[in-house]
C-alpha positions, 0 to 999 in steps of 0.5 A, a space after each residue: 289719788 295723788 294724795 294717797 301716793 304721796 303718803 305712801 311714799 312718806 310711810 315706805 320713806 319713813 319706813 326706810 329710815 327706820 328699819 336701819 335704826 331697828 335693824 342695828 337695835 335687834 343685833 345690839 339688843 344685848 349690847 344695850 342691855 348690858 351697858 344700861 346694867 353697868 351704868 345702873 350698877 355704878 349708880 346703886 353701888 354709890 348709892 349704897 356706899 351712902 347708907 351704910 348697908 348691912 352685910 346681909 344687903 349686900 350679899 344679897 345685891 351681889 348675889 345674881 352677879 354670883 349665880 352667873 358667874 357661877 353658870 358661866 364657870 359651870 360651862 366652861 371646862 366642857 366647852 373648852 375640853 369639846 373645843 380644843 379637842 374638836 380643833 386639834 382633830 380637825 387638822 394635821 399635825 403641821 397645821 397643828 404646829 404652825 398654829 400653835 406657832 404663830 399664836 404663841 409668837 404673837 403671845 410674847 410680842 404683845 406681852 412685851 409690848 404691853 410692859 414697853 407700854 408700862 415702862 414709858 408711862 411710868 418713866 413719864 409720869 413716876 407714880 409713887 415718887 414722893 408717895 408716903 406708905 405709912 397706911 401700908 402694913 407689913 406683908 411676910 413675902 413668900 420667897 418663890 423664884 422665877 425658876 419657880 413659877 417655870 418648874 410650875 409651868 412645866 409640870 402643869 403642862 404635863 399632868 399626872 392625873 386627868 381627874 386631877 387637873 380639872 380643879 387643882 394645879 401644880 404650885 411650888 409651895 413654901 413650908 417655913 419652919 422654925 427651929 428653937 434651941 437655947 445658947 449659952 452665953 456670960 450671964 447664962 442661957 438665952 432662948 434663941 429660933 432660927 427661920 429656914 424656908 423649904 421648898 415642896 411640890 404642892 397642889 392650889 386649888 383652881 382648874 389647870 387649863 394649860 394641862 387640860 389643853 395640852 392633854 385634849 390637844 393629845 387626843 385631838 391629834 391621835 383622832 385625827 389619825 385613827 381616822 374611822 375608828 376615831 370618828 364617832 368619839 369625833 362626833 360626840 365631841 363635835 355635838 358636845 361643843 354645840 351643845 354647850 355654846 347653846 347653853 351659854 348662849 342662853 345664859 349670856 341675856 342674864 349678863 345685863 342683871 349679873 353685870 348691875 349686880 357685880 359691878 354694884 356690889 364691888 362699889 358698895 363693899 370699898 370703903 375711903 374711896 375718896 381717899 384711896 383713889 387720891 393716894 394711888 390717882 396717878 398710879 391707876 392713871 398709869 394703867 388706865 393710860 397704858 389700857 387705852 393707848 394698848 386697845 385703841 392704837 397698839 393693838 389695831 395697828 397690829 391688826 390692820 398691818 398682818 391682816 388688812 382689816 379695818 380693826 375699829 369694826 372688829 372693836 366694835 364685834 367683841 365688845 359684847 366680849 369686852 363688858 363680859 370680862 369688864 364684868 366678870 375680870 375673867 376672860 374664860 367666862 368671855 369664851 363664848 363671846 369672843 369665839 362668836 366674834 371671831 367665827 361669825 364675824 370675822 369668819 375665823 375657821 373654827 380649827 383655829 379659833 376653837 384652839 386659839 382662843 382657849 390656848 390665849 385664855 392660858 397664856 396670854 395676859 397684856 393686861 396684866 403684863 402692862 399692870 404687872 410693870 406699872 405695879 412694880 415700878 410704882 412700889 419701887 418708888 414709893 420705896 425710894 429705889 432707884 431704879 436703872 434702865 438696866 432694872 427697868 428693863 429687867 423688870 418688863 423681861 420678867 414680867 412679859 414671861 411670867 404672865 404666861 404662868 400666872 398661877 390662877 389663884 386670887 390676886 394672882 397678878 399680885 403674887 406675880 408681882 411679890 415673885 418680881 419684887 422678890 427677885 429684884 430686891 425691891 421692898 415689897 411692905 407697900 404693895 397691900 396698897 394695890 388691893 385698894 384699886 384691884 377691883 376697878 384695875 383687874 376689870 380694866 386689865 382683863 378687857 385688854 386680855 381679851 383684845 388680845 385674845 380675839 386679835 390673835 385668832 383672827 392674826 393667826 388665822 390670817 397667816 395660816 390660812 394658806 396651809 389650811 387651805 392646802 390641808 382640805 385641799 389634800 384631804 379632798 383629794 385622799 378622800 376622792 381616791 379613798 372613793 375611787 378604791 372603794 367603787 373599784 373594788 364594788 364594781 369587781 365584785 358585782 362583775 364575779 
């Protein structure tokens, strides 16, 4: 008997040790999967480098990681549309406000943190100094300015066509012309042409978010205070939000195959790599640098300070997130991820979250601010421009407000830096060399956007919690006296 307890005990013993491990691999369980597709996706995507494969092998490698992205973009537009307006009728038109203050506070603080960053690293290590460009060719720059890139802004905040808006943006266009006339001269006539550039309001393909927010915003609130008459469109979108984070939450266990299969692919079409990362190593070492001491330092002591929070457990409840933009250098198809981290970990009110997290995915962008000024640092030496603290500085200003109206083209950090190069004078021939990097650099700066996007919600939700509180607190107490008419008014009737 003795010895049947004591093997007992050892199975529950063993038990006790085991189900933790069980336990920790049940909740990670996707984690693991997703990590175990990118290691395998850097190893095919290396190992088909090798044998030379045909066009048609790779489009066929590529396409499960296409056919995700493409379900995940799918939902996206509802999901953002049911959210914002969910969230925007669920408050107030102060609690509104507060929060959209203290998000977009946060936005401009961590933009400019992030090109600080940036400039520091590149002062320190100076990538492009001594670097010759003689591989680069030539680009024609569009001659786009910053009051540009805010017009934009302005008219994508405020669309003229609600049908419109969902797959196309306001974009200032240049239309160049060419004009040909002959002149006389001594010996008799040459034919001469005269370049000029016009402007005009065009249209870019891709979905304008900051006009769809702004716009479901306006509806939230006139819900809101259409009170009755508003709640059963209230409800259907409330059904509409659940319904669709079902949906991509099922699509979400195909991210393991879709990440080996995106990551594989993008290796397996860069041809030089050896010779390209040695032209552009301490460039990337830049970036790369500026990345991590962003996500690992700045961000959790920004997190720690406003909300007492341990910010390295938080790290490790996005990181599903984290791989998902990894993946897909997209923070909007990370969404679901980063709404899951903040509401059911970090027990972020969906009010906040809901609204928070869509308006980050429009305007914030440290990633690409920190790139941003990296970039345009690094092209400014290798043209041999001296650059001032007064450039310099110029250049982190620029950039931490023209990533919140980065136009959602492809490249479209790279057309914001031609705009910066443009406005500081600075050649910009070298910088089809970043198109080299573009694809390790974009997925390394997309995971920094969404730290930043998660770490404001949870920031914001901090800081207004007050006014959140006092809001229910009001409404609690209009809908008690509401009632309390309402049984009056009953008991009336039943006494005539």
């Amino acid at each position: 008997m003795a010895d049947v307890d004591d093997d007992s005990d050892d199975n529950m013993t063993a038990n006790r040790r085991i189900s933790p491990l069980r336990r920790w691999v049940n909740d990670n369980f996707l984690l693991l999967l997703t990590t175990a597709g990118i290691v395998i996706g850097f190893i095919v995507g290396f190992g088909i480098r090798e044998v030379n494969a045909s066009p048609e092998l790779l489009t066929w490698i590529g396409m499960p990681g296409e056919l995700f992205i493409r379900m995940l973009k799918l939902m996206i537009l509802p999901l953002i549309v049911s959210s914002v307006i969910t969230a925007s009728a669920s408050l107030d038109a102060k609690c509104n406000g507060r929060i959209s203050f203290v998000a977009f506070i946060f936005i401009n603080i961590t933009n400019v943190l992030a090109c600080v960053i940036a400039i520091i690293f590149a002062i320190a290590l100076k990538p492009g100094v001594g670097a010759s460009p003689e591989t680069t060719e030539a680009k024609s720059t569009a001659f786009v300015e910053t009051s540009d890139v805010f017009a934009d802004l302005l008219r994508n905040i405020m669309p003229d066509n609600i049908i419109d808006m969902t797959f196309r943006q306001t974009l200032t266009q240049n239309d160049v012309k060419y004009e040909t006339y002959l002149r006389n001269i001594t010996n008799g006539t040459v034919e001469e042409s005269t370049r000029t550039i016009q402007k005009s309001v065009g249209k870019t393909s891709g979905t304008n978010l900051l006009g769809i927010i702004m716009t479901c915003m306006l509806v939230g609130i006139a819900l809101s205070k259409r009170k009755e008459t508003g709640k059963p469109v209230l409800d259907f979108f409330e059904s509409l939000a659940d319904i669709f984070l079902t949906i991509l939450r099922w699509l979400l266990w195909f991210t393991p195959v879709g990440t080996m299969s995106l990551i594989a692919s993008s290796i397996a079409t860069i041809t030089q790599l050896e010779e390209m990362f040695r032209a552009l190593g301490l460039f990337v070492g830049v970036v790369i640098a500026g990345i991590v001491l962003h996500q690992v330092v700045i961000m959790p002591l920004i997190f720690f300070a406003l909300t007492r929070r341990n910010p390295y457990r938080f790290a490790l409840q996005i990181s599903k997130a984290w791989m998902i933009g990894f993946a897909s250098t997209s923070t909007a198809v990370a969404i679901p991820e980063m709404l899951s981290a903040c509401e059911e970990d970090q027990k972020v009110d969906k009010r906040v979250s809901r609204f928070v997290i869509p308006f980050c995915v429009t305007l914030n962008a440290d990633g690409s601010a920190l790139y941003i000024t990296a970039a345009a640092m690094f092209i400014a030496n290798m043209a041999g421009v001296s650059l001032s603290f007064g450039d310099m500085l110029t250049i982190g200003i620029l950039t931490a407000i023209c990533s919140m109206a980065i136009p959602s083209v492809p490249s479209s950090s790279i057309v914001t830096l031609v705009m910066i190069l443009t406005s500081m004078n600075i050649p910009a021939e070298s910088i089809s060399l970043l198109f080299a990097v573009e694809w390790i650099l974009d997925r390394i700066r997309t995971t920094s956007n969404v730290v930043s996007h998660t770490h404001c919600a949870v920031v914001t939700h901090q800081l207004c919690k007050n006014t959140l509180e006092m809001f229910d607190i009001s409404e609690k107490k209009n809908n008690q006296e509401k009632q309390t008419v309402i049984d009056l008014v009953n008991n009336d009737h039943h006494l005539n």
